[in-house]
C-alpha positions as CSV (number, residue, x, y, z in Angstrom):
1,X,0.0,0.0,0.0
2,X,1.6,3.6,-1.2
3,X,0.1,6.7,0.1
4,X,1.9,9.8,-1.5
5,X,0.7,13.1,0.2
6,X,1.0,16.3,-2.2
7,X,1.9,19.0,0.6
8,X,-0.2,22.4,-0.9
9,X,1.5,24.6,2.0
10,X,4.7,25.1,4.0
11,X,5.7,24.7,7.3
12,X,3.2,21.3,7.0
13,X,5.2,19.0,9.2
14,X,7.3,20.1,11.4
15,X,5.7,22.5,14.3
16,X,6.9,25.7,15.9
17,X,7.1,26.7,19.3
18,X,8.0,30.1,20.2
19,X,12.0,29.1,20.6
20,X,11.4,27.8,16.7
21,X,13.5,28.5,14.1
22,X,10.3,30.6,12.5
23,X,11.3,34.2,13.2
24,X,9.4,37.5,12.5
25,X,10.7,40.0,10.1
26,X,8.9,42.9,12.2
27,X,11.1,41.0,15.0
28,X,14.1,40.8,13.1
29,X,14.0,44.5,12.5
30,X,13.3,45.6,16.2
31,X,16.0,43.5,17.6
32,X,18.5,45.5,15.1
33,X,16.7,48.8,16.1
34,X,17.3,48.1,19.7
35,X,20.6,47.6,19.3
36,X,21.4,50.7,17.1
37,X,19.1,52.9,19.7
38,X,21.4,51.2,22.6
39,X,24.4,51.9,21.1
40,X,23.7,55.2,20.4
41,X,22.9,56.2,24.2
42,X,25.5,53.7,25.6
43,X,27.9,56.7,23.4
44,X,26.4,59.4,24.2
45,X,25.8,58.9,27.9
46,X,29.0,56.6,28.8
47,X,27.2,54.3,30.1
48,X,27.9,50.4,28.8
49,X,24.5,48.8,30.8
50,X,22.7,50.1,28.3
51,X,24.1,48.2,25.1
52,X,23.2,45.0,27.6
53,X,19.8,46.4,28.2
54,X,19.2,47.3,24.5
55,X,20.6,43.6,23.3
56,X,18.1,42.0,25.8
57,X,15.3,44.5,25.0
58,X,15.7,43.1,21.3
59,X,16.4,39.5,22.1
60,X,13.2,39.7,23.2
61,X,10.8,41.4,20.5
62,X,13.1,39.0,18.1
63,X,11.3,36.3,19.8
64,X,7.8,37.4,20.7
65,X,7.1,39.3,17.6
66,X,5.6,36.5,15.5
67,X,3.5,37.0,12.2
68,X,0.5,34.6,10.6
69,X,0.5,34.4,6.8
70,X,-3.4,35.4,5.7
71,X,-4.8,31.7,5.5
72,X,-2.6,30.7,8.9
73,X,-4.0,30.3,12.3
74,X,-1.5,29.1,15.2
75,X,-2.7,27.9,18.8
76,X,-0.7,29.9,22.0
77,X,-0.3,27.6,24.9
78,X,0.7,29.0,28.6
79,X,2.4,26.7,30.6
80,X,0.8,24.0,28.7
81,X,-3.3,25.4,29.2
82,X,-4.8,26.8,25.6
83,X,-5.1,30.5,25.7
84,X,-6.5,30.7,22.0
85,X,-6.0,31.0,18.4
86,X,-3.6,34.0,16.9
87,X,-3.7,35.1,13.8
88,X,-3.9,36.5,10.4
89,X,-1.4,39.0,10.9
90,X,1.1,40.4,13.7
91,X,0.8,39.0,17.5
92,X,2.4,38.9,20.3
93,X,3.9,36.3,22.9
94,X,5.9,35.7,26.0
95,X,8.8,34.0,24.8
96,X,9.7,30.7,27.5
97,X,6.5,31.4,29.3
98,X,4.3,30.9,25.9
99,X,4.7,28.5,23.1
100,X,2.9,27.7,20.0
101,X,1.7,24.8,17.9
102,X,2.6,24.1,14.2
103,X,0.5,27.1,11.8
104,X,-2.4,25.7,10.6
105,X,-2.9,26.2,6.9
106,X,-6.6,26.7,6.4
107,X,-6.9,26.7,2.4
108,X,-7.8,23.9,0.2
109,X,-4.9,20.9,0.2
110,X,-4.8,18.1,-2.0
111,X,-3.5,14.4,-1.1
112,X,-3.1,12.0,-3.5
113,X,-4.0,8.2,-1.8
114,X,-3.6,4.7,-3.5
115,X,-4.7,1.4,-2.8
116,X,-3.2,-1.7,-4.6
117,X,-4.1,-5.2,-5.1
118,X,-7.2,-4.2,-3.6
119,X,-10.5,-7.1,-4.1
120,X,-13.1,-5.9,-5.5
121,X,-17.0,-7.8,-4.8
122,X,-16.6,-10.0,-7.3
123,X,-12.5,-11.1,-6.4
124,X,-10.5,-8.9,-9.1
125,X,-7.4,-7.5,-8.1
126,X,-7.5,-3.4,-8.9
127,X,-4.5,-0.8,-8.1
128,X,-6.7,2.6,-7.7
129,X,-5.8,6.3,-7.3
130,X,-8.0,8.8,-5.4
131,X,-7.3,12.1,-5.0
132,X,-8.7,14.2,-1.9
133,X,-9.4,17.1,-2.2
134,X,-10.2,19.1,2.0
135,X,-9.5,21.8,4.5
136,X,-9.1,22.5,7.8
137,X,-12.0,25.2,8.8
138,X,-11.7,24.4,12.6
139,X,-8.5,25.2,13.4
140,X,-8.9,24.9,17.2
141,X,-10.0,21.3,16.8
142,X,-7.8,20.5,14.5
143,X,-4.8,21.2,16.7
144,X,-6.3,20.2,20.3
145,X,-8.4,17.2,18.8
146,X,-5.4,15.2,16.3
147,X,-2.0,14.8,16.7
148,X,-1.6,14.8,13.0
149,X,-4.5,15.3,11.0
150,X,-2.7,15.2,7.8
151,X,-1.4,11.8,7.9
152,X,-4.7,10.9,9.9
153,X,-6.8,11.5,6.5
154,X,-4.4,10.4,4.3
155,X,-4.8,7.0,6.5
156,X,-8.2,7.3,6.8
157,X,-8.4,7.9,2.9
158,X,-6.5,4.9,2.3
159,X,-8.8,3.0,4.1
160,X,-12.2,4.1,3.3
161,X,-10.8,3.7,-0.2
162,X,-10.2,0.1,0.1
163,X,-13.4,-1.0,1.6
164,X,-15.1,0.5,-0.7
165,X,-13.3,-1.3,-3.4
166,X,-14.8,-4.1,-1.5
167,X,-18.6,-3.0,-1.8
168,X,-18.5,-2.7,-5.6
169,X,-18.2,-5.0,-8.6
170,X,-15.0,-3.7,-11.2
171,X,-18.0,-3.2,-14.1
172,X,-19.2,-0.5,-11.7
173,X,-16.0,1.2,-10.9
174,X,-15.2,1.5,-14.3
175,X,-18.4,2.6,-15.6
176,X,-19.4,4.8,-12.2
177,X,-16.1,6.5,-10.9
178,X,-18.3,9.9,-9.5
179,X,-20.8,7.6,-7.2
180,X,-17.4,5.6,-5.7
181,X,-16.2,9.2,-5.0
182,X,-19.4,10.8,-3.4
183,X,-19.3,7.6,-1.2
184,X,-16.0,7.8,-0.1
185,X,-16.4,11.6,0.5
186,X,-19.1,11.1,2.4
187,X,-17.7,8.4,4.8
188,X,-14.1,10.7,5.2
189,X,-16.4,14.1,6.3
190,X,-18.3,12.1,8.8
191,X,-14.9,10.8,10.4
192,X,-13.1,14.2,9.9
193,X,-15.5,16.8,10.7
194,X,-15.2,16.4,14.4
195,X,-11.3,17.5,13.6
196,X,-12.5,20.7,12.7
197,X,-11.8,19.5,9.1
198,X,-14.3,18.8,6.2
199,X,-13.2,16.7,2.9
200,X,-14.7,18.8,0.1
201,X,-14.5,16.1,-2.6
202,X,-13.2,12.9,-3.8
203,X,-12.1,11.9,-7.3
204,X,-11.4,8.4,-8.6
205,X,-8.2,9.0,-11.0
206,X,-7.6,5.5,-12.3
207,X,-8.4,2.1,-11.9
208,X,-5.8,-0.1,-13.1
209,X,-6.2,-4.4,-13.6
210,X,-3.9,-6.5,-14.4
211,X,-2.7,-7.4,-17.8
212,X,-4.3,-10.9,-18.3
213,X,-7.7,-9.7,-17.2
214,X,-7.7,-6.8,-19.8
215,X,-7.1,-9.1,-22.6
216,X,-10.1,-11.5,-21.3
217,X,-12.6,-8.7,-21.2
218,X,-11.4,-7.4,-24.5
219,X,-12.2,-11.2,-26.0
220,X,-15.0,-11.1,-24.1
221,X,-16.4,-8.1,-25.5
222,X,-15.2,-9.2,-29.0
223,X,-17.4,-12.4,-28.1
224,X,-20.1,-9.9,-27.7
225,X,-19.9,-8.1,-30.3
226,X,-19.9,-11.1,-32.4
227,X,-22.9,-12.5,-31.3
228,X,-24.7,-9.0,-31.2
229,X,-24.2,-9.6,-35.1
230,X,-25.1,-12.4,-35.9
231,X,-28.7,-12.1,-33.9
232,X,-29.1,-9.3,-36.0
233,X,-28.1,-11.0,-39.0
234,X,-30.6,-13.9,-38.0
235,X,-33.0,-10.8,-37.3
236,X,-32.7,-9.5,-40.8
237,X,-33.0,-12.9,-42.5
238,X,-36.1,-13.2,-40.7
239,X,-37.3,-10.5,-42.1
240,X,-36.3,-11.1,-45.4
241,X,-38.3,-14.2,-45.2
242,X,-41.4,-13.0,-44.3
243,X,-41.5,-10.0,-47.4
244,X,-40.8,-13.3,-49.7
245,X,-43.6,-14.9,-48.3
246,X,-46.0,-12.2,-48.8
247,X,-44.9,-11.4,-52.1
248,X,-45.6,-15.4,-53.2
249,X,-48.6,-15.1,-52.4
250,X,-49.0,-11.7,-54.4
251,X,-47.9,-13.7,-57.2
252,X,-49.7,-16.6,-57.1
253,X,-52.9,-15.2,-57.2
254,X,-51.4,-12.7,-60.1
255,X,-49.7,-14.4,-62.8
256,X,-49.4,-11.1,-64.7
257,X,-47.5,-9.5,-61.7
258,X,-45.1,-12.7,-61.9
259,X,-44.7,-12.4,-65.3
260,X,-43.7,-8.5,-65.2
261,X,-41.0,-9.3,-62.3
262,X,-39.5,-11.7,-64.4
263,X,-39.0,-9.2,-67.3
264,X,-37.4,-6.8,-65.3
265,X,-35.0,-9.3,-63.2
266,X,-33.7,-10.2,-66.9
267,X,-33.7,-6.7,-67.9
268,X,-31.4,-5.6,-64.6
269,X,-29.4,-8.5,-65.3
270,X,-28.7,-7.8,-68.9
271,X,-28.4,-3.8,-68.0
272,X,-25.8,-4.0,-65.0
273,X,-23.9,-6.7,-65.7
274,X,-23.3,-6.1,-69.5
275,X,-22.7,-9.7,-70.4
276,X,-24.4,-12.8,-71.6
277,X,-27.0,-14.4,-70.1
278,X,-28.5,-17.8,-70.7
279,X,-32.2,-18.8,-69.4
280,X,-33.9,-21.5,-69.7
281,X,-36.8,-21.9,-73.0
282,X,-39.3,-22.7,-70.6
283,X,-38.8,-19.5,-68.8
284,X,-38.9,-18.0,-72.4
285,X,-42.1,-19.8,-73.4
286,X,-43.5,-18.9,-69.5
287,X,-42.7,-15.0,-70.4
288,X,-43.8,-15.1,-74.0
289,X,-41.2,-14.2,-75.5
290,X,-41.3,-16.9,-78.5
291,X,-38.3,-19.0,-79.3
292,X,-36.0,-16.2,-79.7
293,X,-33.8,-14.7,-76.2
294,X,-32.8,-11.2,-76.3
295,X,-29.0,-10.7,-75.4
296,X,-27.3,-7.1,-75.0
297,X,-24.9,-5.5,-73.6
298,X,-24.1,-1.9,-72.3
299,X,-22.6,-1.1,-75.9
300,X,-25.0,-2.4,-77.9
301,X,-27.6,-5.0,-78.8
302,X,-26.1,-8.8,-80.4
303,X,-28.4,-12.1,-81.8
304,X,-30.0,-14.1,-79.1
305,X,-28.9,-17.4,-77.8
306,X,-31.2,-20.2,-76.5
307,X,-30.5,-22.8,-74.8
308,X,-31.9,-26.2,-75.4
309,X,-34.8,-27.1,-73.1
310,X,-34.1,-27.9,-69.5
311,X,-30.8,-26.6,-69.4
């Protein structure tokens, strides 16, 4: 079993505290201030305590001066007890006293989940790619409820992903990807939405089986096909055998009718094909035509041949 997250955001992993490696540039900037502002009275008045007061004064707003990117929320913990969410934007903490969770990005993230040699209902082995598609819009929860919620949907995913692989035949995940991703979407939400997080959607990207199964459903269908034709072969014969029936009786109870579609067979015969044709005398003699048999072709007319009788 792979599962491959795609990280959408930075600082995903690995969380900060307020002694973390994440420092402010509005910190940065006051730390360098205090220590331009101390030097400059430590000169002017003589007095060296207050470069050591200036380089503490900045030491500190270096690292209680903290900023939240727009889509960022971070949880502030004093001496271990929540005291609440900061963020968007510039805040402010006691450094040692206070520390912080990892930020919580709060826009949409994708992770991309497999599940291999998964059975389906009816015992075929499938390899199948999901993409999940969520977002965190409880940050409190998020932090105070999961360790890691990341890797605890992508584990979730995973898993949903393969039962439900279980619950359907392969004829329906092939031909009905979007209701095997509404499913699974709806059984993640209900498992993450106490997290504070909600899993907006769930797309089915392939479905792979293994080689020797795709060539017997491809004979299969060939088999299919096949038959499909010839029933509708057997269909049109049929058919075909019921207009000569009607049209015997036509001519049986017409012999002028007979004897006209017999005139024009030979005529279509002589006019397509341009070559000769030999029919029988009794056929003349039934068409009344006399002894004689007209022959022509498409350039021109030529003497008529007859054959002997019965032939």
């Amino acid at each position: 079993m792979i599962v491959t997250p795609i990280h959408s955001a930075r600082h995903e992993t690995a969380p900060r505290s307020a002694g973390g490696a994440r420092v402010s540039g509005p910190g940065l900037v006051l730390f360098f201030v205090c220590l331009a502002v101390a030097g400059v009275l430590s000169g002017i008045l003589g007095h060296p305590a207050l470069m050591i007061a200036g380089f503490l004064a900045g030491f500190y707003f270096l690292f209680s001066i903290r900023v939240a990117d727009q889509w960022e929320k971070v949880a502030v913990l004093r001496f271990g007890r929540y005291r609440g969410l900061r963020g968007p934007g510039l805040f402010h903490i006691v450094p040692v006293v206070d520390t912080m969770s990892r930020y919580v990005d709060q826009r949409v993230r994708v992770s991309d989940v497999s599940a291999e040699s998964a059975l389906t209902r009816d015992t075929v082995p499938v390899n199948v790619d999901a993409i999940v598609f969520w977002m965190v819009w409880n940050a409190e929860k998020s932090i105070l409820e999961v360790q890691d919620f990341q890797q605890a949907i992508e584990l979730s995913a995973q898993t949903a992903l393969r039962e439900s692989i279980g619950r359907h035949e392969l004829a329906q995940m092939i031909a009905d990807r979007e209701t095997l991703g509404r499913e699974l979407q709806r059984i993640l939400d209900e498992k993450t939405n106490p997290w504070g997080i909600t899993v907006q959607s769930v797309e089915i990207r392939d479905v792979k089986i293994p080689q020797e199964l795709q060539d017997a459903m491809s004979r299969q269908a060939q088999a299919e096909r096949e038959r499909q034709a010839r029933n509708i072969l057997g269909q049109a014969e049929t058919e075909i055998a019921d207009k000569f029936s009607q049209a015997s009786n036509t001519y049986q109870n017409n012999p002028v009718a007979l004897h006209l579609r017999a005139m024009n067979m030979l005529y279509e015969a002589i006019k397509e094909r341009g070559s000769m044709v030999i029919v029988p005398s009794s056929a003349v003699e039934t068409m009344g035509l006399g002894g004689n048999l007209a022959m022509a072709t498409l350039g021109g007319s030529k003497p008529a041949e007859a054959a002997a009788p019965g032939a």
